[in-house]
N, C-alpha and C positions, 0 to 999 in steps of 0.2 A: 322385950327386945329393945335395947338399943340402938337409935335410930342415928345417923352421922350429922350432922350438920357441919356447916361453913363459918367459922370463926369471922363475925363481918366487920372484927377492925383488924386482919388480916388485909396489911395492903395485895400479897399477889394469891387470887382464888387459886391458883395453879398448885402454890405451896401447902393452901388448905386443903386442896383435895389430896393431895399426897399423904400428907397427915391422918387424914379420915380411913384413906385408902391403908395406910399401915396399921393406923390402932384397930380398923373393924376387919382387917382381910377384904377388902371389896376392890374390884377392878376401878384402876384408873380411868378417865375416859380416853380416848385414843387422843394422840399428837392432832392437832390439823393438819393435811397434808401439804407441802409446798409447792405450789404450783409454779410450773416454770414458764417465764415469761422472756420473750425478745424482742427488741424494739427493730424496727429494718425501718431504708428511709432508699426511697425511689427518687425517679426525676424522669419525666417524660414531656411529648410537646405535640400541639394541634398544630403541625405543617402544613400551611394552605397555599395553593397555586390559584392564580385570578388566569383564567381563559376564556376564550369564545365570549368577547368581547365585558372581560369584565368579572365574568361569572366566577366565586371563590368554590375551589376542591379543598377535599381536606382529605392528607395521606393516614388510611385505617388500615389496622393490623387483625391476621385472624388467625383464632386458636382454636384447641379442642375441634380439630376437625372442620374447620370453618365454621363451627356453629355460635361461637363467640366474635365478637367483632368490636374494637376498641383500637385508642391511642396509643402509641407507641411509647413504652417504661420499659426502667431497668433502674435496678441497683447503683447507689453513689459510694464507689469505689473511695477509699482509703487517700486521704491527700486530693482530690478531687471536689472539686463545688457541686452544687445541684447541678446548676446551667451548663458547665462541661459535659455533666452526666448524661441531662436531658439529651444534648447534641452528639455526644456518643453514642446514646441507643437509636436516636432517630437512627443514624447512621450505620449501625447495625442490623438494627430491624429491619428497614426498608430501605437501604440504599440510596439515601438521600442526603443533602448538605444543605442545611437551613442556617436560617440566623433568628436569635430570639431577637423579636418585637419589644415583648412584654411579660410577667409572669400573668398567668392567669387564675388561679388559685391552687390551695392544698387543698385536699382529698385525705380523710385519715380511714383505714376500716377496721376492725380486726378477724382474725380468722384461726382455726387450729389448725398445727400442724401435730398428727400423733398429739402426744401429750403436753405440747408447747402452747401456751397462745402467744399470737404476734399481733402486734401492732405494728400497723403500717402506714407508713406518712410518705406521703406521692406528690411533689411539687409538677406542677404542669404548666407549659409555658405555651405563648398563642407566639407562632414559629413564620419567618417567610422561607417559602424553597428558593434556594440559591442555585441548587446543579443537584445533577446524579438521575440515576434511572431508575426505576421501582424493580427492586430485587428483593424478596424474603429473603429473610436467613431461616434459613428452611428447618436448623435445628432448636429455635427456638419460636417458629411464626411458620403456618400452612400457607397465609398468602396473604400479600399487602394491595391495596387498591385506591387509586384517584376517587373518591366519591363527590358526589355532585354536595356543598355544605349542607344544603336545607336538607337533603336525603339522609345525610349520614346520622343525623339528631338522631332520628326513629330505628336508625341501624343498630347502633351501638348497645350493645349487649346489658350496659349497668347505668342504674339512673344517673351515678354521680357522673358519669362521662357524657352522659347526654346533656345533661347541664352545663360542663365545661366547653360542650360543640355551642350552647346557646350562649353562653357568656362570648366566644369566639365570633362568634357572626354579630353579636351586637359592638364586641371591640374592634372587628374589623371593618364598621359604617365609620367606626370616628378615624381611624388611621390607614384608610382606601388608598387615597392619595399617595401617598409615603409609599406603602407594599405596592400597588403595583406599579408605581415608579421605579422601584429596586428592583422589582420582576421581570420589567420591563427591559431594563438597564442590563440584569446580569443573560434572560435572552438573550438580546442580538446581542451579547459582546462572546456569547458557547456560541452564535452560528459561524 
């Protein structure tokens, strides 16, 4: 019996095995299959309110039935920056009007959708509230909530957000002053 072998100054194995495959009759090996991949690219923000002398909140979003709990994201629309985006979904989300501080960092993770895998890149910004009132958008969020900062760390549903609430509370020791000067400020100027 002759046995097939791979011609190995054959630059493409692909052409050899075709070869093999035609002079002996023997199956091809299969295509690799092509996996489909999308890249998406978020932008969300830690909106923090300083109250009761001081104290930072920070506005959290809840999903899946309130059994999830995290920052407020969403999609950056077409012609649109991160930081637009970020301020749109606040706005969205939770019915709130911020202003970015600072970026805080990216967050990348992947996940599947069906037969897709995505890749996901999430810029997140450390946010001062400016106005508005805590409203869900009830078709995308069960319910939004003031959390006390240092509570909301142990809240928040995925390590990477828990991390970004501790980056937030260590950014806002160096830039107190500033936020709740501006909080202060846009306060009594809504009474």
């Amino acid at each position: 019996m002759n046995v097939p072998f791979f011609d190995p100054y054959e630059k493409d194995v692909r052409q050899s095995a075709r070869l093999v495959s035609n002079r002996y009759n023997v199956g091809m090996p299969a295509e690799p299959k092509q996996r489909k991949t999308r890249n998406e690219h978020s932008s969300g923000g830690a909106v923090i309110s300083f109250r009761e002398g001081g104290v930072p909140y920070v506005a959290l979003i809840a999903t899946r039935g309130r059994t999830r709990w995290g920052l407020p994201k969403g999609a950056v629309s077409e012609g649109e920056t991160s930081e637009q985006a970020a301020l749109r979904e606040v706005l969205e989300e939770t019915g709130l009007e911020a202003e970015i501080v600072k970026p805080l960092d990216t967050i990348e993770y992947y996940f599947r959708a069906g037969d897709t895998l995505i890749r996901k890149r999430v810029d997140f910004y450390l946010m001062n509230y400016t106005g508005g009132t805590l409203t869900p958008q009830l078709s995308e969020v069960d319910d939004v909530e003031w959390v006390l900062l240092s509570d909301a760390i142990p809240r928040a549903s995925f390590e990477s957000e828990r991390k970004l609430l501790e980056m937030a509370s260590q950014e806002i020791e160096l830039v107190r002053a500033s936020l709740q000067t501006s909080t202060t400020t846009t306060s009594s100027s809504s009474s």
